[in-house]
C-alpha positions as CSV (number, residue, x, y, z in Angstrom):
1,X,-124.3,143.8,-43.5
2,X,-124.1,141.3,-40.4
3,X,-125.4,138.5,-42.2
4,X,-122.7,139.0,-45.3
5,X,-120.3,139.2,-42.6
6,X,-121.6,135.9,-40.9
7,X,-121.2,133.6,-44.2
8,X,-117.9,135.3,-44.8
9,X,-116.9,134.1,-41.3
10,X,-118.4,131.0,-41.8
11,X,-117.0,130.5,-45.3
12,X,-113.4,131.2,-43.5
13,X,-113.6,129.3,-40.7
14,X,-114.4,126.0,-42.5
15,X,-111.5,127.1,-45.4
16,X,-109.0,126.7,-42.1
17,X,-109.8,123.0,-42.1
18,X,-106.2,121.1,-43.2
19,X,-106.6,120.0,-46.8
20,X,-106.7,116.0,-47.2
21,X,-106.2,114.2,-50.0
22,X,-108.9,113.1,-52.7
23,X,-109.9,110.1,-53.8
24,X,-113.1,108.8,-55.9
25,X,-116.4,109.9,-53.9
26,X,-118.9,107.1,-55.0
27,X,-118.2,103.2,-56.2
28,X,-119.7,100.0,-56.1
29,X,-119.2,96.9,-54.3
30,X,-120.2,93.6,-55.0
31,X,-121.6,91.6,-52.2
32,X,-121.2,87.4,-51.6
33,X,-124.0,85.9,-49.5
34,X,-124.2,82.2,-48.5
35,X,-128.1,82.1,-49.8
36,X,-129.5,84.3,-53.0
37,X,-132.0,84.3,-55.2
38,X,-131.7,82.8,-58.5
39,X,-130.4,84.6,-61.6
40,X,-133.1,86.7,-62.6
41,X,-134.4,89.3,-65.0
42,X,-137.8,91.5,-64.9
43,X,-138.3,91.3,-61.3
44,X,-139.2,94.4,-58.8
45,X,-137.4,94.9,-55.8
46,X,-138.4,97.6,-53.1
47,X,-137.4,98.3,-49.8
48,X,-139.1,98.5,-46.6
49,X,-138.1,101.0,-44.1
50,X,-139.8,99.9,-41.4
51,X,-138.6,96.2,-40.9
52,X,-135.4,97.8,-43.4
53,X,-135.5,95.1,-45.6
54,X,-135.3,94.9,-49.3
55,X,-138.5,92.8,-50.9
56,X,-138.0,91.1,-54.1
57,X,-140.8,89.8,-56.0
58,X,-141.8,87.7,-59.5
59,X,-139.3,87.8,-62.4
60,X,-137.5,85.9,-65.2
61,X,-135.7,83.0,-64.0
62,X,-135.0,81.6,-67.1
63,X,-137.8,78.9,-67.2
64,X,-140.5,81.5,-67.3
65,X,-142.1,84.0,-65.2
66,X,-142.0,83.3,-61.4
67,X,-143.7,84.0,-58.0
68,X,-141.1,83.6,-55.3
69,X,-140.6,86.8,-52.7
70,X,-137.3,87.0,-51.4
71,X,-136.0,89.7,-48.7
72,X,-132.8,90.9,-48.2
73,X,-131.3,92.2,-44.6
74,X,-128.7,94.6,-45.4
75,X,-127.5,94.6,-41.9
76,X,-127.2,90.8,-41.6
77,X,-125.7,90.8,-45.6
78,X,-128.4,87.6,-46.6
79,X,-130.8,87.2,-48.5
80,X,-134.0,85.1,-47.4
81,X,-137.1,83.3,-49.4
82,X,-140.3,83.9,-47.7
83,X,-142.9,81.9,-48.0
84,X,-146.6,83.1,-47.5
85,X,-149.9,81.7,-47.4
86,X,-150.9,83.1,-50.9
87,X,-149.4,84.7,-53.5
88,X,-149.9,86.8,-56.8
89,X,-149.6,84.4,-59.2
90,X,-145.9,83.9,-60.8
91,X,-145.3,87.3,-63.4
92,X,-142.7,88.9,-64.8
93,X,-141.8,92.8,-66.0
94,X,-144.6,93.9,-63.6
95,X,-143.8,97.1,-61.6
96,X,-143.9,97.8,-57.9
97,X,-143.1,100.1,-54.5
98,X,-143.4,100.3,-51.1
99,X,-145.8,103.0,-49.7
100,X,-144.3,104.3,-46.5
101,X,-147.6,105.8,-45.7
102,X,-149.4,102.5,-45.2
103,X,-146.3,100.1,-44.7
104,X,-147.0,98.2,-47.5
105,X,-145.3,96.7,-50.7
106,X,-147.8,97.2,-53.9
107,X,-147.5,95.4,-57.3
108,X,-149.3,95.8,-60.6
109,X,-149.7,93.7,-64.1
110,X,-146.7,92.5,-65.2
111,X,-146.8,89.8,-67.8
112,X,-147.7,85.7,-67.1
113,X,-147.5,82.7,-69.2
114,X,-151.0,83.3,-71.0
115,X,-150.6,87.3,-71.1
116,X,-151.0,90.9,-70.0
117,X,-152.3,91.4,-66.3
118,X,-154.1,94.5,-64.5
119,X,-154.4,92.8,-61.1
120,X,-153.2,94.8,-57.8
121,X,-151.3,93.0,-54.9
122,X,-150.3,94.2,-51.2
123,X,-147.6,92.2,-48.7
124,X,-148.3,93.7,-46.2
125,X,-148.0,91.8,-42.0
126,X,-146.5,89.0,-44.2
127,X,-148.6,87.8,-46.8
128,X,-149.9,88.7,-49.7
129,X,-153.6,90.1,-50.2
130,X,-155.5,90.7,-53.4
131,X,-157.2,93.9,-54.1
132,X,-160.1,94.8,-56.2
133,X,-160.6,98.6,-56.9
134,X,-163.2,99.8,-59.0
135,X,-161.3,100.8,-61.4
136,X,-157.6,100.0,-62.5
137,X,-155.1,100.6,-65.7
138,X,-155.5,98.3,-68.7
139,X,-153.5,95.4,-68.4
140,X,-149.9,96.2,-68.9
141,X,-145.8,95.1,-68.7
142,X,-143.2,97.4,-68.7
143,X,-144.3,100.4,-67.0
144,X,-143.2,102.0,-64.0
145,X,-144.1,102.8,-60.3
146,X,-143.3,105.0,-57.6
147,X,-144.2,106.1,-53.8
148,X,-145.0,109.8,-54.0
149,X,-144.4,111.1,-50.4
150,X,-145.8,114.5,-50.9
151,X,-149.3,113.1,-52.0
152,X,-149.0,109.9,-50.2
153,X,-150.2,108.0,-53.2
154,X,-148.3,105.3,-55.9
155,X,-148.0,106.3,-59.1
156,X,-148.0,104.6,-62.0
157,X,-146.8,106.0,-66.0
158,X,-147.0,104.1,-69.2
159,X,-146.2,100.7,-69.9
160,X,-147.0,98.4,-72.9
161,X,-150.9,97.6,-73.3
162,X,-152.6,95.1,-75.8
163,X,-153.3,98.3,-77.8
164,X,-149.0,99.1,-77.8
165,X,-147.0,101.6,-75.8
166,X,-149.2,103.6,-73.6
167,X,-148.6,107.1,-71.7
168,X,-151.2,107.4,-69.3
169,X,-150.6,108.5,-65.8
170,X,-152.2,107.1,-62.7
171,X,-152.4,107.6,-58.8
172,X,-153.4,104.2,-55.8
173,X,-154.1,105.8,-52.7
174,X,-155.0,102.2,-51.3
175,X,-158.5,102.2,-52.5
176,X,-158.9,102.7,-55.7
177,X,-156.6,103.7,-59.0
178,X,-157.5,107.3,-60.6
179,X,-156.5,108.6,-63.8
180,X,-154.5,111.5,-63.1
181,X,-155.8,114.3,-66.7
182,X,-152.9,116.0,-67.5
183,X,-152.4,119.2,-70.0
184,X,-148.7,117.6,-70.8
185,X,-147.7,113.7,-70.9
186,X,-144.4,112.1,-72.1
187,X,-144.9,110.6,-75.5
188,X,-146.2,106.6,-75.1
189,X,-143.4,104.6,-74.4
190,X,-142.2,101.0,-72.1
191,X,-139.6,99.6,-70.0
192,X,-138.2,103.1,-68.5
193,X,-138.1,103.9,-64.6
194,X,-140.0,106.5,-62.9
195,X,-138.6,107.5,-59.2
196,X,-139.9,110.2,-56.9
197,X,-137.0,113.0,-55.9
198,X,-138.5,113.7,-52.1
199,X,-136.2,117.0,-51.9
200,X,-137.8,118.8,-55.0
201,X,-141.2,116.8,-54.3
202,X,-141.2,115.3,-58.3
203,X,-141.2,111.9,-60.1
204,X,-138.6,112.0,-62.4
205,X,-138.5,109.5,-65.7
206,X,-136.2,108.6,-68.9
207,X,-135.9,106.9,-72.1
208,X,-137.7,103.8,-73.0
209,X,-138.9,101.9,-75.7
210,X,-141.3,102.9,-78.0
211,X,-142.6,101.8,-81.4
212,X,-141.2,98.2,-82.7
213,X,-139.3,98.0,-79.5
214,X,-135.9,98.5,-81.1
215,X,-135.8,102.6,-81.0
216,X,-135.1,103.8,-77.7
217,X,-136.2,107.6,-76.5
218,X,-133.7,109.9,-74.6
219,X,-135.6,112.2,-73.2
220,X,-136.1,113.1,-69.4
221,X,-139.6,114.1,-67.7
222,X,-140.8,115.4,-64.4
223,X,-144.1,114.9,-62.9
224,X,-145.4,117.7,-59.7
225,X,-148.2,115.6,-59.1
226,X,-150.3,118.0,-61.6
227,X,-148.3,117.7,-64.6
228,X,-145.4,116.6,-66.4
229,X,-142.7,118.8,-67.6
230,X,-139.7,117.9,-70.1
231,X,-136.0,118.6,-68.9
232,X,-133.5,119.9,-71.7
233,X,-130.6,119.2,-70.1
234,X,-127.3,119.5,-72.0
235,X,-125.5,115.9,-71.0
236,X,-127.8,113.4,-70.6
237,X,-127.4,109.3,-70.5
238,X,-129.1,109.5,-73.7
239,X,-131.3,106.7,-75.4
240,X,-131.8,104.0,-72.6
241,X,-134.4,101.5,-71.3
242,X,-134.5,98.6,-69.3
243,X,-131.9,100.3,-66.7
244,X,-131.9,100.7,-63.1
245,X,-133.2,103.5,-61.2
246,X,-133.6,104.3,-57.9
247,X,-133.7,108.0,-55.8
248,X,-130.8,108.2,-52.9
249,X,-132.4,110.4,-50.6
250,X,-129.3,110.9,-48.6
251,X,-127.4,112.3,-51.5
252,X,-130.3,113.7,-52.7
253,X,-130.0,112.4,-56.3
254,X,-131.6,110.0,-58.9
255,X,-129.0,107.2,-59.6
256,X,-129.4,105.6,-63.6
257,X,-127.2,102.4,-63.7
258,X,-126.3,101.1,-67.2
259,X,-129.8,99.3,-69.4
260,X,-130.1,98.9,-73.1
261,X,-128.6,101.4,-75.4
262,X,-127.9,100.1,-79.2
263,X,-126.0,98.3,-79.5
264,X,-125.6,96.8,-76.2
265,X,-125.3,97.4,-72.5
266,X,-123.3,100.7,-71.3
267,X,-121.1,99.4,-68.1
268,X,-122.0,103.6,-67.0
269,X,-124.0,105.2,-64.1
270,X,-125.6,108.7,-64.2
271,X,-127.0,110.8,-61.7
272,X,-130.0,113.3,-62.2
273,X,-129.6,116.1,-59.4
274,X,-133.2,118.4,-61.1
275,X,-131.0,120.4,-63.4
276,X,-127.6,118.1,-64.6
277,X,-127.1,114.5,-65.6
278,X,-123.6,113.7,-64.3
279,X,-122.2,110.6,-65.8
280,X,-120.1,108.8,-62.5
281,X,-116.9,107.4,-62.4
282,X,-116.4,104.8,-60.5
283,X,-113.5,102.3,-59.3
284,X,-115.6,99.4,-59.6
285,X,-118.8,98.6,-61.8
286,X,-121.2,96.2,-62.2
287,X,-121.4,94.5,-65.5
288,X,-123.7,96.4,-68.2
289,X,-127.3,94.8,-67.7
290,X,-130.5,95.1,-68.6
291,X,-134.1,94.2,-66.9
292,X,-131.9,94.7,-63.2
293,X,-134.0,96.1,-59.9
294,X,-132.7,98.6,-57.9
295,X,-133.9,100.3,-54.6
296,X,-132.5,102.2,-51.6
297,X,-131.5,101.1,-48.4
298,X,-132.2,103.7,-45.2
299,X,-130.5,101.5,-42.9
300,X,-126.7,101.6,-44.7
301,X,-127.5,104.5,-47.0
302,X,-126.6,102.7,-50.1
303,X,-128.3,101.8,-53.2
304,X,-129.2,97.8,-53.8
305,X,-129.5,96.0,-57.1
306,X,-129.8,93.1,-58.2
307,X,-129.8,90.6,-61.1
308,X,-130.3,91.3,-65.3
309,X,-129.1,90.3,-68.3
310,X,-126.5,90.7,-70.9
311,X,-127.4,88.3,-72.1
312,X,-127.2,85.5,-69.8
313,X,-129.4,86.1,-66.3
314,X,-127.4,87.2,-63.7
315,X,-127.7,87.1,-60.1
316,X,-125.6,89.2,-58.1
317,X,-125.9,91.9,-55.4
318,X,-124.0,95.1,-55.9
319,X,-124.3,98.2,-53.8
320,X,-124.2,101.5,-54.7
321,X,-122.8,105.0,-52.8
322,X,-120.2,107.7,-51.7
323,X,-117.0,106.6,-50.1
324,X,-117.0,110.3,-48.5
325,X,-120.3,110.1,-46.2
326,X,-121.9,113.1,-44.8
327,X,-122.8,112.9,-41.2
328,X,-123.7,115.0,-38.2
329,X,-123.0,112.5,-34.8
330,X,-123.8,113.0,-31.4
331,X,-120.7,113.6,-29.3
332,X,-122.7,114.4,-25.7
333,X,-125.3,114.5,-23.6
334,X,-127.4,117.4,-23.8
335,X,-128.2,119.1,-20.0
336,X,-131.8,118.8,-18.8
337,X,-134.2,122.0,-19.6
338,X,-137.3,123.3,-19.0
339,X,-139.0,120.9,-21.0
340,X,-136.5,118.4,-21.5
341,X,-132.7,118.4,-23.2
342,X,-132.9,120.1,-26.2
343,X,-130.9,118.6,-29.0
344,X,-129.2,119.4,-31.9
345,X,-129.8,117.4,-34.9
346,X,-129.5,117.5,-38.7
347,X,-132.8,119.7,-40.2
348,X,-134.6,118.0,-43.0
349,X,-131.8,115.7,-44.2
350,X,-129.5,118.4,-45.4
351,X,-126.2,117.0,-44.6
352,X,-122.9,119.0,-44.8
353,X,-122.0,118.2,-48.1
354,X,-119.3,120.0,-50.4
355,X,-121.1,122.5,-52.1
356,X,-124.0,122.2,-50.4
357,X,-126.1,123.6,-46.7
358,X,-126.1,122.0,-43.9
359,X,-129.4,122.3,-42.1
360,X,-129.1,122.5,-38.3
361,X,-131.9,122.1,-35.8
362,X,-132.3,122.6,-32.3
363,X,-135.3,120.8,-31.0
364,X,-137.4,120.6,-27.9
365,X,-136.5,124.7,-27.5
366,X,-138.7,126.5,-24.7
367,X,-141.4,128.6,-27.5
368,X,-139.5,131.5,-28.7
369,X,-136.6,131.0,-26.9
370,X,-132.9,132.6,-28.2
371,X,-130.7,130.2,-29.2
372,X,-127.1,130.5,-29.9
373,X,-124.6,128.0,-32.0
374,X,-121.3,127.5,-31.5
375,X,-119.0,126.6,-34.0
376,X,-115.1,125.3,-32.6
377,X,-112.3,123.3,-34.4
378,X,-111.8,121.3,-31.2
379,X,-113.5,118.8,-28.7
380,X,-110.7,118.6,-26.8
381,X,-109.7,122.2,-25.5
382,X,-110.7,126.0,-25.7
383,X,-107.7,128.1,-24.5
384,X,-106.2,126.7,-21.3
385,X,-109.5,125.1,-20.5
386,X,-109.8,121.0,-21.3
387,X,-113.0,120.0,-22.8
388,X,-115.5,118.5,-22.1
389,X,-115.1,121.4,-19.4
390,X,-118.2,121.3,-16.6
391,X,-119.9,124.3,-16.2
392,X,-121.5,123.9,-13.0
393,X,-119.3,126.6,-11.6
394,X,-121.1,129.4,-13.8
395,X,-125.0,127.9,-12.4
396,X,-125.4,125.8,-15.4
397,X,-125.6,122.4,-13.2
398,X,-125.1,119.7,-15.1
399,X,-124.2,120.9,-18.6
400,X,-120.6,121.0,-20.0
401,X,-119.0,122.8,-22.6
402,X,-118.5,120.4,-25.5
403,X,-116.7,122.3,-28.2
404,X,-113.9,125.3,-28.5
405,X,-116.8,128.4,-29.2
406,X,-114.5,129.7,-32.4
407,X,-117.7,131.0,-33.5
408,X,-120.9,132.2,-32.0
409,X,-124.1,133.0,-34.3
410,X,-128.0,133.1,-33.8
411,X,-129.8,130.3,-35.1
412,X,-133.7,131.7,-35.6
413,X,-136.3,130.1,-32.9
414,X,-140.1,129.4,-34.6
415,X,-142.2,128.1,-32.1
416,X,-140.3,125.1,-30.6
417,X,-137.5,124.7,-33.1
418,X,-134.2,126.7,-33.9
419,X,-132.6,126.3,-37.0
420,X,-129.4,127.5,-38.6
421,X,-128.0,127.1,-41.8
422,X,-124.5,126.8,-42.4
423,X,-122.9,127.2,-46.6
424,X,-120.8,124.6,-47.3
425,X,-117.9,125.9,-49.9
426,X,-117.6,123.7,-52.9
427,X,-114.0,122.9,-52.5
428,X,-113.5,119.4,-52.8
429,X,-110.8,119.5,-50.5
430,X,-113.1,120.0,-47.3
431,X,-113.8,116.4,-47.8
432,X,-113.6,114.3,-44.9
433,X,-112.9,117.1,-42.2
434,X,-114.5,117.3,-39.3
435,X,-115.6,120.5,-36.9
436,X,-118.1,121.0,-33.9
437,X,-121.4,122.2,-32.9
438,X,-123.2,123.0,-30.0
439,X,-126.1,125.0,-29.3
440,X,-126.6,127.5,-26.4
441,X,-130.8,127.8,-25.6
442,X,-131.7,130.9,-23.1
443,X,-133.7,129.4,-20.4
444,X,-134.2,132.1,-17.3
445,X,-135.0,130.4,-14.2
446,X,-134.1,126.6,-15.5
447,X,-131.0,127.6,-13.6
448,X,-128.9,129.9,-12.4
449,X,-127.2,130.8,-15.3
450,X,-130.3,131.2,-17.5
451,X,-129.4,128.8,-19.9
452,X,-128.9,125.7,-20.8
453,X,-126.7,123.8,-23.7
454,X,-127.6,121.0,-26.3
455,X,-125.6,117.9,-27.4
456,X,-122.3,118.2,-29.3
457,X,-122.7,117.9,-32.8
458,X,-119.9,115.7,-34.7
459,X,-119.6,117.7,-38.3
460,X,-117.7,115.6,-40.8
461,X,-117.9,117.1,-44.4
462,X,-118.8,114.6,-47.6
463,X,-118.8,114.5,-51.0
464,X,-121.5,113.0,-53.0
């Protein structure tokens, strides 16, 4: 019974927010930057969140396959060559991604001027190394790579071999390639996109060629590191290859942008949330293209492509993502505890969004310790009290009250950590709107008042 009557309180609380108005939730923006690479087609691009950079490697210029490596700064909006002390020789429609778990950017096959390739390539401390595993795929174009967090390896799915479309599945954990045996496998099939969705721990693929190359598949698959598993879902993009696909981990959903579909190039973009394809409509669009790259950006949470064809080569910049951010801020200083400030955070990247839980953390929490949240409306005051409001008069010295306590709940303490989840209402409305947190940890003996009290947490509600 209490915890019906906690979401019902929550659920009322957060339907007092004023209404604001709506407006679209994602679009695209094209960026200008004094240098860029040159209009390409076929290339790879991949980002690097640890020097948060975009890489982008090999390519179709229009004179033929290419080697250059090109990085983009999204905070500093440029782009950059690089130029290293070797390279993997010049290629095009090869496949690549960056494995966080070794901080380095992997490529594989791709096509050259004489043929097929099956060679492996790491940048990795700025330049480019060769590696030689015992065993590697055929030689290949066309087939698609991604960073698998939960195994912490790069896989790799079909492609186009000497022998035609292929449909095997494989796994680099930096030393070697291993064919992953698996009881179900798409059917063979090239030039499709294969992402990894880090919130339901899957690789997720679509369409492609297959056949003479004309007929284009529309099916969608899964991969759980085991096996792969065909989605039915209802709306779909449909029959599509060469398009761009990338996972927004923020959002928590697979983005498709545009690609080949007969008879041309859909100007569209679908997302893929593990059960509905959702066809987005934005204000602004990127031409339709085909053979574009696409990867995420951690640093301004937005999706970066690049370049294509339709049919000319292009080479612009476009980003990608919500006009209606998510965000938990910091609003104040936690107080000092028993074994340091505890502080309240966002838990496992689930941000308030419409429709959605918001994950709350309290970190740093004495081992087992209670812990209360408060939940206000203001920052400002709480009755005839102004806020922040010092409660070194009560024996809490040096913490202050951040927020109006409009409501109180337990968050649940396991080992070191308190978490709380909050339900979102899916009312689009809630967009925008902001309320407060703070969390209240019992600490006997840290002070006279037994307790101490976390940062303020800055709530504003998205929609993605």
């Amino acid at each position: 019974m209490k915890s019906r009557l906690d979401a019902r309180l929550r659920m009322l609380a957060l339907l007092l927010l004023p209404v604001p108005g709506l407006s679209a939730q994602v679009d695209w923006s094209r960026v200008t930057t004094p240098t860029k690479p040159p209009a390409l087609t076929d290339h790879v691009l991949a980002y690097d969140d640890i020097f948060l950079r975009a890489l982008l490697f090999g390519g179709d210029d229009g004179t033929g396959p290419t080697n250059s490596l090109w990085m983009y700064d999204p905070s500093s909006v440029s782009w950059s060559r690089r130029s290293t002390l070797t390279s993997p020789p010049a290629r095009l429609r090869h496949a690549g991604a960056f494995d966080h778990s070794r901080k380095t950017f992997v490529i594989f096959g791709g096509r050259d001027k004489v043929g097929l390739r099956n060679d492996t390539w790491e940048f990795i401390s700025g330049n480019w190394t060769l590696i030689t595993p015992p065993t590697s795929p055929t030689a290949r174009d066309d087939h698609a790579m991604c960073y698998d967090s939960n195994s912490k390896r790069i896989l790799l799915f079909g492609g186009r071999t000497a022998a035609g479309a292929a449909n095997d599945t494989w796994a680099w954990d930096g030393q070697n390639w291993t064919q992953i045996t698996t009881r179900t496998s798409p059917t063979p099939r090239w030039d499709h996109g294969m992402v990894f969705d880090r919130s339901r721990g899957v690789a997720v693929t679509h369409g492609g060629y297959f056949a003479s190359g004309v007929t284009v598949r529309t099916d969608t698959w899964e991969f759980d590191g085991n096996d792969w598993a065909r989605r039915t879902p209802s709306v779909s993009p449909g029959a599509r290859a060469g398009y761009g696909f990338v996972y927004d981990p923020y959002r928590q959903r697979t983005v498709l942008s545009s690609g080949y579909a007969a008879p041309g190039y859909p100007q569209d973009t679908w997302e893929w949330d593990g059960n509905t394809w959702t066809q987005r409509v934005p204000r602004t669009k990127p031409p339709g293209l085909s053979g574009h790259a696409m990867c995420y950006s951690t640093e301004n949470l937005q999706v970066i492509q690049f370049g294509g064809q339709n049919p000319a080569r292009n080479s612009e910049t476009w980003f990608y993502g919500t006009t209606e951010p998510a965000t938990v801020e910091n609003g104040g200083q936690a107080c000092q505890g028993r074994i340091g400030s505890e502080l309240l955070g966002v838990d496992d990247s689930r941000y308030p969004w419409v429709g959605a839980t918001l994950g709350i953390e309290v970190m740093q929490v004495p081992s087992g310790a209670p812990v209360a949240i408060f939940l206000g409306f203001s920052r400002n005051a709480w009755g005839n009290f102004t806020l922040p409001l010092s409660l070194d008069a009560i024996g809490a010295t040096g913490c202050r009250l951040f927020t109006s306590p409009d409501l109180v709940t337990a968050a649940t303490t396991i080992g070191s950590s308190a978490k709380w989840d909050l339900p979102i209402p899916n009312i689009a409305n809630l967009s925008s709107k902001q309320f407060f947190l703070q969390g209240l940890v019992i600490a006997p003996n840290v002070n006279a008042f037994g307790a101490v009290f976390t940062n303020l947490g800055v709530v504003t509600i998205g929609r993605r």
